[in-house]
LOMARDREN-336880 format. One record per atom (N, C-alpha, C, O): z, y, x. Coordinates in pm, whole numbers, plus 32768, in hexadecimal, padded with zeros to 4 digits. Atoms other than C-alpha are relative to their C-alpha. Last residue first. Layout:
<rs>
ZYX ...
</rs>
This chain:
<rs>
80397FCA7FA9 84A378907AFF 7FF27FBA809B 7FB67FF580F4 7FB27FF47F93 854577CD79EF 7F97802A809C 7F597FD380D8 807280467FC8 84CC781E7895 804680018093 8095805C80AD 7FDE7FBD7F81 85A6785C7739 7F7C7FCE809D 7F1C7F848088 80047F967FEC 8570781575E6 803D801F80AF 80A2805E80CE 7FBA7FCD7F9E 855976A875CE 7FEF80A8802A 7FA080B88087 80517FBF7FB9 8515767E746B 8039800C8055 80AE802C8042 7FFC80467F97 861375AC73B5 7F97800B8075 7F837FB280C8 7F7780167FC3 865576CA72D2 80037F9A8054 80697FA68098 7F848074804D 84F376E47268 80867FE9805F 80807FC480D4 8033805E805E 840277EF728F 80477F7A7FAA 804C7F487F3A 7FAA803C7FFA 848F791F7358 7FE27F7D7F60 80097F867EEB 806780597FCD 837A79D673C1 80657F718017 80657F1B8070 8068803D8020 83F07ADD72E3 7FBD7F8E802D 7F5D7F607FEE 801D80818028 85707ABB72F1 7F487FE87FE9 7F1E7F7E7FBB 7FC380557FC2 85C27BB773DD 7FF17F6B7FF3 7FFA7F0B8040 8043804F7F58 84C67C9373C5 80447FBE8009 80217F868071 807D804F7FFA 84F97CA37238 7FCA7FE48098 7F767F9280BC 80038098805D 86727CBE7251 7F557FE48008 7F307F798039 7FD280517FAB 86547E117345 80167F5B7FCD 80177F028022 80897FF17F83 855E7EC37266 80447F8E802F 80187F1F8013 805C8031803B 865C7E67712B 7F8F80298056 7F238021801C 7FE2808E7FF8 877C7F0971E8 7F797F8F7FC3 7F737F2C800B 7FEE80337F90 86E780357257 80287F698011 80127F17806A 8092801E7FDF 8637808B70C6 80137FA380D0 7FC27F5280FD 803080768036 878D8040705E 7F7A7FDF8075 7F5E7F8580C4 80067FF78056 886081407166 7F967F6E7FA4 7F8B7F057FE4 80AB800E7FEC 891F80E57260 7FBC800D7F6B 7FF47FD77F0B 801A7FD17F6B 8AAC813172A4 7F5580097FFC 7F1880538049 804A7F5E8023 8AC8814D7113 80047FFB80A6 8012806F80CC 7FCC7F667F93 8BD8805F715F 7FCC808E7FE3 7FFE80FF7FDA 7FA680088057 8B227F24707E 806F80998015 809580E37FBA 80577F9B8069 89F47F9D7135 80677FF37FCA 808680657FA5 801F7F207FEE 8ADE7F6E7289 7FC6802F7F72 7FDE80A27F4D 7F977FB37FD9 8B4D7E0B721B 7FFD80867FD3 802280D07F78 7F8B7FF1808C 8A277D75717F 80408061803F 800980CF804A 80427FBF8048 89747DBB72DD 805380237F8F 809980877F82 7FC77F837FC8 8A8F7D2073A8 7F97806E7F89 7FCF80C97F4C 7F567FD08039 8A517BEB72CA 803880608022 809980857FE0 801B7FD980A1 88CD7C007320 80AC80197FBE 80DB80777F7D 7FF97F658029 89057C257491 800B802B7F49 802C808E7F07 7F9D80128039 894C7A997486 801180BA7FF2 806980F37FB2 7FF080078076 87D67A887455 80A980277FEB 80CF80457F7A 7F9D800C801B 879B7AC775CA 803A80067F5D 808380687F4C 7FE27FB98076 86747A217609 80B4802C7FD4 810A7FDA7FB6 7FD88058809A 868779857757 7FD680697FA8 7FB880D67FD9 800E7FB2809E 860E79C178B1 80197FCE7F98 7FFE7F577F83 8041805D8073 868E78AC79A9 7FE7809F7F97 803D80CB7F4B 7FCC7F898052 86BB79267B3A 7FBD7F987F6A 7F6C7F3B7F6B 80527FA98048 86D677F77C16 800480537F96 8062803D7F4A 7FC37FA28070 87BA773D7CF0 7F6880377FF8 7F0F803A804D 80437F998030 876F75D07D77 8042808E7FCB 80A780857F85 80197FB1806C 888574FA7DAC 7FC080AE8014 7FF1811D8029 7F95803E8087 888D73D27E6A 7FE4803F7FBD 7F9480137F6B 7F947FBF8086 8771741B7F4D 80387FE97FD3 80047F897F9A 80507FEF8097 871C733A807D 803E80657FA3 80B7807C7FA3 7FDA7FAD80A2 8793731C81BC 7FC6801E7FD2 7F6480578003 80457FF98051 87B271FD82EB 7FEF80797F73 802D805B7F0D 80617FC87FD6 886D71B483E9 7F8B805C7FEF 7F4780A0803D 802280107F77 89337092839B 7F94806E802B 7F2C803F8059 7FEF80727FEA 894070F98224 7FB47FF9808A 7F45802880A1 806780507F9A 892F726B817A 80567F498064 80CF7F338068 7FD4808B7FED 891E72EE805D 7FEF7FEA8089 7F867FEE80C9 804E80527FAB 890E74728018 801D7F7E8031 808B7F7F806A 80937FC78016 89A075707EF5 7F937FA68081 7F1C7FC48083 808A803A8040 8AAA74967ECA 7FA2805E8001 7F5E805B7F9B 80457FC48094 8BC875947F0B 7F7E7FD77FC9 7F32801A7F82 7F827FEF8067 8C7574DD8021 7FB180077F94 7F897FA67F54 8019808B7FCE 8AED748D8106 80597FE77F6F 802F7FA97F0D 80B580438067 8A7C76028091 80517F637FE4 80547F3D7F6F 7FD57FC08078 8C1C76658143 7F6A7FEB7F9B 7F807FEB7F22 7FA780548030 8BB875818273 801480327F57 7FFC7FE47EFB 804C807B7FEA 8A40763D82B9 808A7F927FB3 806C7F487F55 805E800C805C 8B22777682A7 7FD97F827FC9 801B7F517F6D 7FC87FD88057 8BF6772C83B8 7FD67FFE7F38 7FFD7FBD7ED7 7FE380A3802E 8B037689847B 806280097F9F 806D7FAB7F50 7F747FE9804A 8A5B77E28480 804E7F857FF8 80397F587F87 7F8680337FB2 894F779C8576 8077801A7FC3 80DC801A8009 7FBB7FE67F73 887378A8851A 808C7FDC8021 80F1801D803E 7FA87FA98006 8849783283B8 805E80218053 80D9801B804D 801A7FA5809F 86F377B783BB 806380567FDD 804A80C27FA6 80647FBF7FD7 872C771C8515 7FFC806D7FB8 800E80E17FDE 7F767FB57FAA 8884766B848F 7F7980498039 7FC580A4805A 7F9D7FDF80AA 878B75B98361 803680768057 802E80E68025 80827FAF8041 865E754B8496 807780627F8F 804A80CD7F66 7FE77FC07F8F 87DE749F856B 7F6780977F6D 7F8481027F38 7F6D7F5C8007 885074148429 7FE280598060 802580C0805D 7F76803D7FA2 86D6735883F6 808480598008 808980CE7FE2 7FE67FCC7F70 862373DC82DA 802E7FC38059 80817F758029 7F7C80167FD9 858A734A817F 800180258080 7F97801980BE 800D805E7F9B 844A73F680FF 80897FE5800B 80D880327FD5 804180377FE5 83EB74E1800E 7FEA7F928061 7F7F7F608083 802E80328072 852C754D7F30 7F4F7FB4804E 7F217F5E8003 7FD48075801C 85BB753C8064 7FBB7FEF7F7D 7FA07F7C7F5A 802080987F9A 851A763580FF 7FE47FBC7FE0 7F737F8D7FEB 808580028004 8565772B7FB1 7FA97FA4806B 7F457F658046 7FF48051808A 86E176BB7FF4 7F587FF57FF0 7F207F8A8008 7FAA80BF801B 86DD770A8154 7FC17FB87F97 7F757F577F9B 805180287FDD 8629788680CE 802E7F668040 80147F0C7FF0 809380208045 873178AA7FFB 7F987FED8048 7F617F948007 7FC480AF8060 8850783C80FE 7F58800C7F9B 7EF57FC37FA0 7FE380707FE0 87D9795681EA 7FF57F507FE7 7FCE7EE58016 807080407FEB 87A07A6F8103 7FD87F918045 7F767F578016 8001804E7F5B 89167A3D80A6 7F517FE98007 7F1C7F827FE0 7FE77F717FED 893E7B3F7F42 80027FB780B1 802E7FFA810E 80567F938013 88A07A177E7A 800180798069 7F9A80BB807A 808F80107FB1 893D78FD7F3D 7FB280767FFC 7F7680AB805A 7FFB80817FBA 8AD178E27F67 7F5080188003 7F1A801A8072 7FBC7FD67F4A 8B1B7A307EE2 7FC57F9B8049 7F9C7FCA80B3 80387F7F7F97 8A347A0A7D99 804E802D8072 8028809380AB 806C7FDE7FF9 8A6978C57D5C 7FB8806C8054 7F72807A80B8 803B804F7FAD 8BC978A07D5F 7F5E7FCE8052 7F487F9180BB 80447FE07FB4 8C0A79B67C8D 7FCD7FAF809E 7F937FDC8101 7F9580107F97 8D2179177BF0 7FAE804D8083 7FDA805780F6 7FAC7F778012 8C7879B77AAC 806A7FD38095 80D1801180B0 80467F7F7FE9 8B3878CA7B2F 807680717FE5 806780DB8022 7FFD7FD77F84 8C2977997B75 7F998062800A 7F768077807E 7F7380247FBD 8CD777817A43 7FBA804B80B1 7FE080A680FA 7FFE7F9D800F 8B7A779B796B 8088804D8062 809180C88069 806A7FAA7FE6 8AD076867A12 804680597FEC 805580918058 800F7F75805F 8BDE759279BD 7FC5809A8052 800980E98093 802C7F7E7FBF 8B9974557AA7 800D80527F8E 7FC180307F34 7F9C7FC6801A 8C2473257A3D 800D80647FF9 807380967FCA 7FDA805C8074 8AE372237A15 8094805A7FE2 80C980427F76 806C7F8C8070 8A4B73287B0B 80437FD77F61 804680197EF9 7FEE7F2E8008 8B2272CC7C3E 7FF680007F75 805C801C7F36 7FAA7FB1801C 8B3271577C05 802F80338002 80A480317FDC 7FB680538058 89D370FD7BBC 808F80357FD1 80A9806D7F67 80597F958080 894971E87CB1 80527FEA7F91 809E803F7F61 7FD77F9D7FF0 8A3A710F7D99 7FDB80977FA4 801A80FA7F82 7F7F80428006 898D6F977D43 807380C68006 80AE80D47F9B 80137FFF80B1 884370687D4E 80A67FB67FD5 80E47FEE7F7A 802E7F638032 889770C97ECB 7FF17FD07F74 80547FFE7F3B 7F857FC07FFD 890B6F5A7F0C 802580917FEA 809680BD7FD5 7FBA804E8054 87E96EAF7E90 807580417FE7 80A980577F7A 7FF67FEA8071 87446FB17F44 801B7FB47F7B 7FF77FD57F0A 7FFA7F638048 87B06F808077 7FC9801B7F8A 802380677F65 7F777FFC8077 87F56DDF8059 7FF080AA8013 802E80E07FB7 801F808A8037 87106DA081E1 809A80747FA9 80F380BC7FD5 7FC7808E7FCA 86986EDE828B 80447FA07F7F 80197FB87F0E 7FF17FE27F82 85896FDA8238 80657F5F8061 80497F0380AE 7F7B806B8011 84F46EF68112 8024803680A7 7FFC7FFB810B 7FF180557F9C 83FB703C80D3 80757F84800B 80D67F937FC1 8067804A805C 83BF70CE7F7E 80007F8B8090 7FD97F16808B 804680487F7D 8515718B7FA7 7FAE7F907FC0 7FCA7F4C7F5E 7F90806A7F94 857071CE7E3F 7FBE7FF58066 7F477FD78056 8045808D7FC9 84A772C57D4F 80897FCF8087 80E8800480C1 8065801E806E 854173F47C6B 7F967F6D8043 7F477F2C7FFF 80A77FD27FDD 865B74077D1F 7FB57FB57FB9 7FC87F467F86 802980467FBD 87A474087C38 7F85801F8039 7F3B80718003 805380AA806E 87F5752F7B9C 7FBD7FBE808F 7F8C7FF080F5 802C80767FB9 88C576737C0D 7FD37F857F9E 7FF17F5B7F2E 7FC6806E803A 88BA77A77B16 7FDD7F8E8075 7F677F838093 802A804E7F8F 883879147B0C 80617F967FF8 80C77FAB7FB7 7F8C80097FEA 88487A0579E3 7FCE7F878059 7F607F548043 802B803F7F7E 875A7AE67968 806E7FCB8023 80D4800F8016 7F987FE77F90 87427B6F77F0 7FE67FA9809A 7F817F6580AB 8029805C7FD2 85CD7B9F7744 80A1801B805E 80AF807680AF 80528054806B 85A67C5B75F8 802D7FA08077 803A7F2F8047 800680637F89 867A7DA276A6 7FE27F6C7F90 80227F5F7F28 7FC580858066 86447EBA758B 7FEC7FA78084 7F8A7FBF80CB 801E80577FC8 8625802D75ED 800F7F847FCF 804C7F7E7F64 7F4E807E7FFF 85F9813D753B 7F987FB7805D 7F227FBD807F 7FFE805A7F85 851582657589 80717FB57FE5 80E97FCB7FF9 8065800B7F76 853A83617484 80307F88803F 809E7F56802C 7FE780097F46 85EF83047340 7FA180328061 7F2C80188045 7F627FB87FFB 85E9836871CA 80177FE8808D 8066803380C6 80067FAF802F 84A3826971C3 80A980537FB6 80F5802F7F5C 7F9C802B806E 84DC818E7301 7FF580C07F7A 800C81347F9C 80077F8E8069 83ED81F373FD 80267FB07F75 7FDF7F6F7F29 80567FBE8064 83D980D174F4 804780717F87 80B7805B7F58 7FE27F568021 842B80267629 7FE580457F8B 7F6F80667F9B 807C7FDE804E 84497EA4765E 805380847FED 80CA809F7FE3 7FFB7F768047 851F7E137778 7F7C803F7F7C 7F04802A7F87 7F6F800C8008 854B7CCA7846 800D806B7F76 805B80537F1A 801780338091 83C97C9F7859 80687FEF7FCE 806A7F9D7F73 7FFD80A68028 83EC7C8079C1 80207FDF7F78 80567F777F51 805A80427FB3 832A7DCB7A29 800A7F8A7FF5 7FAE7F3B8008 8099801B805C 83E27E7478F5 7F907FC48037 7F2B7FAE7FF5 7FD08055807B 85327E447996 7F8C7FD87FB7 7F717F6B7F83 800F80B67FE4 847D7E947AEF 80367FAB7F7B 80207F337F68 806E80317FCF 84277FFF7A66 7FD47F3E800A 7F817EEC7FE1 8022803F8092 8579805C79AF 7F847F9E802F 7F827F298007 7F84807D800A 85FC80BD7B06 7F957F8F7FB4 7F5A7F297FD7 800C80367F96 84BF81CC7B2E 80617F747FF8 80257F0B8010 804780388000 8503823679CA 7FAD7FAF807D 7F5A7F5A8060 800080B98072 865C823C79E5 7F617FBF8002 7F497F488017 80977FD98033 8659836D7AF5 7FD87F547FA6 7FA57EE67FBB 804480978025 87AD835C7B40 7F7780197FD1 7F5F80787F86 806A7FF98016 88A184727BAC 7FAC7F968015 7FB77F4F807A 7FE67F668014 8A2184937B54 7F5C7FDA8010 7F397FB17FA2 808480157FCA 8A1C82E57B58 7FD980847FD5 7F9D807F7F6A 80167F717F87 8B9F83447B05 7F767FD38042 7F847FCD80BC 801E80517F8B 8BC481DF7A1B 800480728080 801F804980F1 7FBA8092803B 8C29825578D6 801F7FC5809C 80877F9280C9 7F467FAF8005 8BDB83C97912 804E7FA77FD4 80B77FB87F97 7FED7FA77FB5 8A6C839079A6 80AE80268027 80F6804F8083 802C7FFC7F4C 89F6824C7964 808E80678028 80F78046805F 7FD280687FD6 8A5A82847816 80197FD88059 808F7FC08075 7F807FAE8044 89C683D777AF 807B7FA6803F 80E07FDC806D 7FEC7F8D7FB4 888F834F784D 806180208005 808980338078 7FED80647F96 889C8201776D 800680598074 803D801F80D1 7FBB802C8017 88C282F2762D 80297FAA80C2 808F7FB28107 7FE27FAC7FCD 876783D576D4 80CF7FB57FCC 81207FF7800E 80307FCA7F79 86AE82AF76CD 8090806E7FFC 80F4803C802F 80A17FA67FCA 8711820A7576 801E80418097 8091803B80C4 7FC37F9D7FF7 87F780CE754A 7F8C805D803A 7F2E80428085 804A7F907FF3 87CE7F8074BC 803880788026 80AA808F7FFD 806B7FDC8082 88AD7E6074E8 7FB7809E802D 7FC980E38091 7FED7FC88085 89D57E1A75AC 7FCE802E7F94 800380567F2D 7FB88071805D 89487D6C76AF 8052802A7FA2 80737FC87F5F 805880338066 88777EAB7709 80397F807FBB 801D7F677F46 80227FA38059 89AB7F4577A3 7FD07FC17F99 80097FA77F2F 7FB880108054 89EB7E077893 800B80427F6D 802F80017F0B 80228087804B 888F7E217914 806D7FCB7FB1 80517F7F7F55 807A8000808F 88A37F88791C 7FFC7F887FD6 7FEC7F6D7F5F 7FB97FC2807A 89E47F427A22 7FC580167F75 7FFF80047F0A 7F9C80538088 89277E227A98 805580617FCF 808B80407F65 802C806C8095 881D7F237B0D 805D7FA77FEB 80717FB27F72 802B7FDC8071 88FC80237BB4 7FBD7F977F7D 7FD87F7D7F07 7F7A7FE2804F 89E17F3D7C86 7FAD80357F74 7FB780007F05 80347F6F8007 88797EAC7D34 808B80097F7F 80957FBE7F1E 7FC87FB87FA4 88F97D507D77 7FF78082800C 803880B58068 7F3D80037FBC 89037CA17C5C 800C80718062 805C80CD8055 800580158084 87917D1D7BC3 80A37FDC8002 80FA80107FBC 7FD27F69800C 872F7D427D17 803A800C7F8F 804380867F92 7F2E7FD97FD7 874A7BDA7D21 802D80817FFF 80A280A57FFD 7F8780228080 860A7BB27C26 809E7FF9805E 81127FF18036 7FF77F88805A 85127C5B7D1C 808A80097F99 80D380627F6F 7FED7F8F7FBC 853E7B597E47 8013807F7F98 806980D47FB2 7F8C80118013 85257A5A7D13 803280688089 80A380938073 7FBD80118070 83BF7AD47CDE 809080138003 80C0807B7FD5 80128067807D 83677B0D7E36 8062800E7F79 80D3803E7F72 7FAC80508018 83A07C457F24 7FAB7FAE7F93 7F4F7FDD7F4F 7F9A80467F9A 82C97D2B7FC6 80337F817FE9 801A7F278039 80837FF87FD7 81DE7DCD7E99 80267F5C80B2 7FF37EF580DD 8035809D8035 82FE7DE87DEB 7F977FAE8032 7F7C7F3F8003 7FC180677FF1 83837EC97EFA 7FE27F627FB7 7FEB7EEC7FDA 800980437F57 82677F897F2A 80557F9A7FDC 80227F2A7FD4 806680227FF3 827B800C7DAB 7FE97FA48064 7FC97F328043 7FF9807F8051 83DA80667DB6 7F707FAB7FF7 7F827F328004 7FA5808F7FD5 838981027F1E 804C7FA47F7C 807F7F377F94 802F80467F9C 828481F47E72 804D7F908055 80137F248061 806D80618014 8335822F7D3E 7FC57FB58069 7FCC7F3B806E 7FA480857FF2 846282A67E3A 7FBB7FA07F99 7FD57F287F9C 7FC480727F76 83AD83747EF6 803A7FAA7FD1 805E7F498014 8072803B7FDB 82DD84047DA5 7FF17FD88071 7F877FB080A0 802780508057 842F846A7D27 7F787F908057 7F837F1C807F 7FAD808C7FED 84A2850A7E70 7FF47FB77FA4 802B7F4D7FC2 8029801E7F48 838A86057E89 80437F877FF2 80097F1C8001 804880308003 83B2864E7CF1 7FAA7FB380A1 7F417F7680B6 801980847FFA 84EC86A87CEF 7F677FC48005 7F777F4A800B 7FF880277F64 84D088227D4B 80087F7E8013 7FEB7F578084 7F8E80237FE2 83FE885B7C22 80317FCD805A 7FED7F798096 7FC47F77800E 82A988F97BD4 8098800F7FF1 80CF80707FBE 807B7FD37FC3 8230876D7B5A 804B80B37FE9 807B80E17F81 7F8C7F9C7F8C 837886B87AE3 7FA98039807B 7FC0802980F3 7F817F9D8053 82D486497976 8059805A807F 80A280BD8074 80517F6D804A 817D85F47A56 808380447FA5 808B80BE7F97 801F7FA97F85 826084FF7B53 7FB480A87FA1 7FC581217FB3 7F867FF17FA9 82F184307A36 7FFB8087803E 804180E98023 7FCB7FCF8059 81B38400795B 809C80828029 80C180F18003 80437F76801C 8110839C7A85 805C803E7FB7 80A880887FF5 80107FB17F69 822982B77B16 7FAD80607FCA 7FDF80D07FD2 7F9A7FD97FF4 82358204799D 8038807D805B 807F80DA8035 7FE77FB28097 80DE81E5796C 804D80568019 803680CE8027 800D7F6A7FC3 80DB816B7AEC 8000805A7F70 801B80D27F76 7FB27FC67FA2 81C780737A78 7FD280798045 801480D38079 7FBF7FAD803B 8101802F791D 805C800E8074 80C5802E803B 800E7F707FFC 800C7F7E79D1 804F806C7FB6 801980DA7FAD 7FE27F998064 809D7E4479DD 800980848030 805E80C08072 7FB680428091 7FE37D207A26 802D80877FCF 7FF680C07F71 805A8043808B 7EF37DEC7AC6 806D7FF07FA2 808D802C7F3B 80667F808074 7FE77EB07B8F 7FCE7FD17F83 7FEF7FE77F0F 7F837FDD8034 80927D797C50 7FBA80727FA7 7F7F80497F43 7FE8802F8062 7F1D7CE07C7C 809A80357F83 80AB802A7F0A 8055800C805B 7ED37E037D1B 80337FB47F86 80537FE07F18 7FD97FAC8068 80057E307DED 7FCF7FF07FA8 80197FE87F47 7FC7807E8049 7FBA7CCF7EE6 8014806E7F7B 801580327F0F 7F807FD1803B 7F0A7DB77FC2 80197FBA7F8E 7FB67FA27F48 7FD280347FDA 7DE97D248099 806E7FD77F94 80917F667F72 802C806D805A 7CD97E01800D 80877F867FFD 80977F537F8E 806180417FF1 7DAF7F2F8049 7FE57F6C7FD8 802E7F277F90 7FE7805D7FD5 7E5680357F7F 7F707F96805D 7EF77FA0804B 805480327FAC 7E57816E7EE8 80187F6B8057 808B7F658082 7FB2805D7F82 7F18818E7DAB 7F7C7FED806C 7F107FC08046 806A80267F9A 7E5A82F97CE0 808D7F6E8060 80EE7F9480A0 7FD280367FBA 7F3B83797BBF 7FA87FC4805E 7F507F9E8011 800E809C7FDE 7E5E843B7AD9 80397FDF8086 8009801B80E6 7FE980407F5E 7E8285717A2D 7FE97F927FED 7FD77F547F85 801E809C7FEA 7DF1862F78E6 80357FE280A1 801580298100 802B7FEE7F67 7E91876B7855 7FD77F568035 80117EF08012 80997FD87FF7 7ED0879176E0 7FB7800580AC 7F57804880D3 7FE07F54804B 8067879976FA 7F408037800C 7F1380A18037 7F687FA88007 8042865977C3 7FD880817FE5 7F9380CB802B 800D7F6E802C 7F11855D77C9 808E80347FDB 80E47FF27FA1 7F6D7FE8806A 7F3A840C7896 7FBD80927FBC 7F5F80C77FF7 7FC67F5B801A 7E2C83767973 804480207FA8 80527FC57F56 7F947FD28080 7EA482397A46 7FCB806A7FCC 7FFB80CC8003 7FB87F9E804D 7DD781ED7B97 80127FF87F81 7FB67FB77F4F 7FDE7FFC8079 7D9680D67C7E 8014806F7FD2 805780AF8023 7F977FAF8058 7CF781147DC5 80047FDB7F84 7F967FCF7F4E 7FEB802A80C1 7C7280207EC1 806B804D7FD8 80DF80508002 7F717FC18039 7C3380BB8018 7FEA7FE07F8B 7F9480167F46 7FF98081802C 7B0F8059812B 80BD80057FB2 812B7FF57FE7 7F747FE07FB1 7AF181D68190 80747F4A7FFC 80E67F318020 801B7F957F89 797481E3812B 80937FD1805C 80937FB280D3 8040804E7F87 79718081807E 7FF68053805B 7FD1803080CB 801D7F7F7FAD 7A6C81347F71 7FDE7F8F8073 802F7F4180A5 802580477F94 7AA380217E50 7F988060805D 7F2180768045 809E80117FD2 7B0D80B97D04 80347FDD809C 80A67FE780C8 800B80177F4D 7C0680197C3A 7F7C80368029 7F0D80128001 809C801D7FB8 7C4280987AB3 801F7FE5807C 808A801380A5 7FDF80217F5A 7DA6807979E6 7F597FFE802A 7F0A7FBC7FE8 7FA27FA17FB3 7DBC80B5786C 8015800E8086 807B804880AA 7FD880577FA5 7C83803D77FF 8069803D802A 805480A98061 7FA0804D8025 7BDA80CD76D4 805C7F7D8045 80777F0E8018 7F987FE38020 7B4F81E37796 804A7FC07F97 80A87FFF7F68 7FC6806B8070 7A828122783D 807880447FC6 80E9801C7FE3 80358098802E 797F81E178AA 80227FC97FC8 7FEB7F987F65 80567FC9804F 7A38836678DE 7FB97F697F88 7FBD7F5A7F0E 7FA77FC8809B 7B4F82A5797C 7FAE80117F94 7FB67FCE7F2C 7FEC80828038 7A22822B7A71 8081800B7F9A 80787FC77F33 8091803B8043 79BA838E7AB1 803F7F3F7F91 80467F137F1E 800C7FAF807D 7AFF84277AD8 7FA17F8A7FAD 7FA67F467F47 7F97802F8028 7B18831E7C18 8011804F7F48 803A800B7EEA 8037808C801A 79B2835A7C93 808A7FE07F97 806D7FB17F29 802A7FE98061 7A3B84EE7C7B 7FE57F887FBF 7FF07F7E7F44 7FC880068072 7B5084897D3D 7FD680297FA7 801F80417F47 7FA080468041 7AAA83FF7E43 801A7FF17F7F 80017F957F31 809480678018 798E85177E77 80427F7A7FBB 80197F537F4E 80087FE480B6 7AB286107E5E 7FAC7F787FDC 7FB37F337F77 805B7F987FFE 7B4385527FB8 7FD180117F5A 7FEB7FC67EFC 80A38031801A 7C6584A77F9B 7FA4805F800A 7FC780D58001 801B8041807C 7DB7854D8019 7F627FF1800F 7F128025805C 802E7F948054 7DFD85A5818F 7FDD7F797F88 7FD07EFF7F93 807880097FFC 7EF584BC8234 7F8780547F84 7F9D80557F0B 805E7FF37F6D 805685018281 7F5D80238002 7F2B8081803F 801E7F75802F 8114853D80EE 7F5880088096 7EE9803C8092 7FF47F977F9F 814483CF80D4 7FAF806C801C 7F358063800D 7FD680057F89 813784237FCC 7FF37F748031 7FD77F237FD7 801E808E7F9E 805C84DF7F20 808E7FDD8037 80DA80348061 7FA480297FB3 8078864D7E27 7FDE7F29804C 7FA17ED2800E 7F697FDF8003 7FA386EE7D6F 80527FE2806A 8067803580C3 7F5580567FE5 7E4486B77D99 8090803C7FFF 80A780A5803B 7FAC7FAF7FBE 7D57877A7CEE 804D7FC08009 809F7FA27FB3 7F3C80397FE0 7C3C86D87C37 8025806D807D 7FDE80B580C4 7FFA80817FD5 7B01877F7BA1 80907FCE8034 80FF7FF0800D 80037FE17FA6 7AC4893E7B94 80087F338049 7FE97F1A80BD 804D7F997FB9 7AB889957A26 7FBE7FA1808E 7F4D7F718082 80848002804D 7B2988547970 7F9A8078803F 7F1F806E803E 804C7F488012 7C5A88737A88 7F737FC87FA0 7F2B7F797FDC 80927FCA8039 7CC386E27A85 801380717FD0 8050807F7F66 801C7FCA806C 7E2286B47B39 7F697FFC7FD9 7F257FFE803F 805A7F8C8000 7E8C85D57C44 7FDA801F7F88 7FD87FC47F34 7FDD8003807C 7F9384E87CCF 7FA380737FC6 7FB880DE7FFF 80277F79801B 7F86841F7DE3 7FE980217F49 7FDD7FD97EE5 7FE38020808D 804982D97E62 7FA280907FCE 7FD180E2801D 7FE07F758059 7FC6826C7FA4 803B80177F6B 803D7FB97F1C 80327F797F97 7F8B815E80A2 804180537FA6 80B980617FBC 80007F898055 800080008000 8000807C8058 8045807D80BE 
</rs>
């Protein structure tokens, strides 16, 4: 990812860049960003266009938005290589979001440090994998504080601001930048509630969980290991209360918040190790390496190690929001039209009670 830019359409005079960053390198040439108008112009029932610059070899996406009668367009520069694209495609409502963002704080002193910290939320997804994305989600204080918020049911934009701010002291927050990755994993739905601006509704909760590995050593390393590894699966799991050891936080100290151990584990989910290849991975910690061995998260026999227990993130439906719902309308905390939005996302794709509503990442 190269650039983030941000530019206006003059109907007199053609584009006018605004603002870039990084700020270093001169902006596109007009010739660029007229090709770039142009193809808006084409499909303008597309919300996202790519053009493909063979002069400066530079793939650009752009976003256009209209504000107070004025036309802009977000410009991502990037190259062919760059893993961002696909992140965009799917969901183009992040530079939506980032335009929308950056043009309301246009002729303001925030607007330098907004479109530094779009630009490195952007990068970062761009960096990390799936479940690399879903620990921020523990470990970032701000988002599980929203993520605890939204488990209480619906609440509008400028309510969850108010909240943040003098509940929690998050004095300055730019939500819609936060809000971004909730809506990148389908955690969140946004919408114009009539009597409301901008609510929110969380359709998709997140919660992480050990489970057996999903395949067994395929090899017969040495003689009775996985007789004796399934013999042990057996009687861990047959006692195991899942929910005991996520509020014991056992999980998340021991792997999520240990880049170390998760990558180990991700290893292991493809191969079995020797102890010396395991103590490599986690620079020789033998310490460590013992405390996996205690806490079942790794088997091992003469030498040898395999997974015991997997961890992975599980999206669910959270239906049990619906009794908090009752609650508050019963309260007068929410009004009808908020509660009756938030009941139909919850239960629409909700077909039969022995439906598995949830998905494990």
């Amino acid at each position: 990812m190269e650039r983030l830019i941000l530019v206006h359409w003059n109907t007199l005079t053609g584009p006018e860049p605004i603002i870039q960053y990084p700020p270093e390198k001169n902006f596109p040439s007009k010739d660029i960003l007229l090709k770039i108008w142009t193809q808006h112009e084409l499909n303008q029932n597309q919300s996202i266009i790519k053009l493909v610059s063979e002069k400066d070899n530079n793939y650009y996406l752009s976003v256009i938005q209209q504000f107070e009668g004025e036309t802009y367009f977000l410009i991502l520069v990037y190259k062919q290589k760059d893993l961002i694209e696909d992140i965009i495609i799917k969901s183009p409502e992040i530079l939506a979001l980032i335009s929308k963002n950056l043009i309301e704080l246009i002729n303001t002193n925030k607007i330098t440090r907004t479109i530094s910290e779009a630009f490195n939320t952007i990068l970062n997804y761009s960096k990390l994998d799936e479940e690399e994305n879903l620990i921020s989600f523990f470990q970032d204080k701000i988002k599980y504080t929203i993520l605890k918020i939204l488990r209480k049911g619906v609440i509008s934009k400028s309510e969850l601001i108010n909240k943040l701010r003098h509940e929690y002291g998050f004095s300055t927050v730019n939500i819609d930048l936060i809000l971004i990755s909730f809506l990148h994993e389908n955690l969140l739905v946004k919408e114009n509630v009539p009597g409301s601006n901008e609510c929110y509704f969380l359709v998709k909760d997140l919660t992480c969980a050990r489970i057996p590995p999903k395949n067994l050593p395929s090899d017969q390393i040495i003689e009775n290991f996985i007789s004796r590894l399934q013999e042990s699966l057996k009687s861990y799991y047959s006692e195991y209360a899942n929910i005991s050891d996520f509020e014991n936080k056992t999980i998340i100290n021991s792997v999520l918040f240990n880049k170390e151990v998760f990558f180990l584990l991700k290893t292991l989910r493809e191969k079995q190790l020797s102890v010396n290849e395991c103590l490599i991975l986690l620079n020789n910690k033998e310490e460590l390496f013992d405390e996996l061995l205690n806490e079942k998260f790794i088997f091992e026999l003469k030498g040898f190690v395999t997974l015991f227990s997997d961890v992975r993130f599980i999206k669910f439906t959270p239906t049990y929001i619906i009794k908090e719902l009752v609650k508050r309308y019963h309260k007068q905390e929410i009004s009808l039209n908020e509660y009756t939005t938030h009941l139909k996302l919850l239960t629409k794709n909700i077909q039969d009670i022995s439906d598995a509503n949830y998905e494990i990442v």
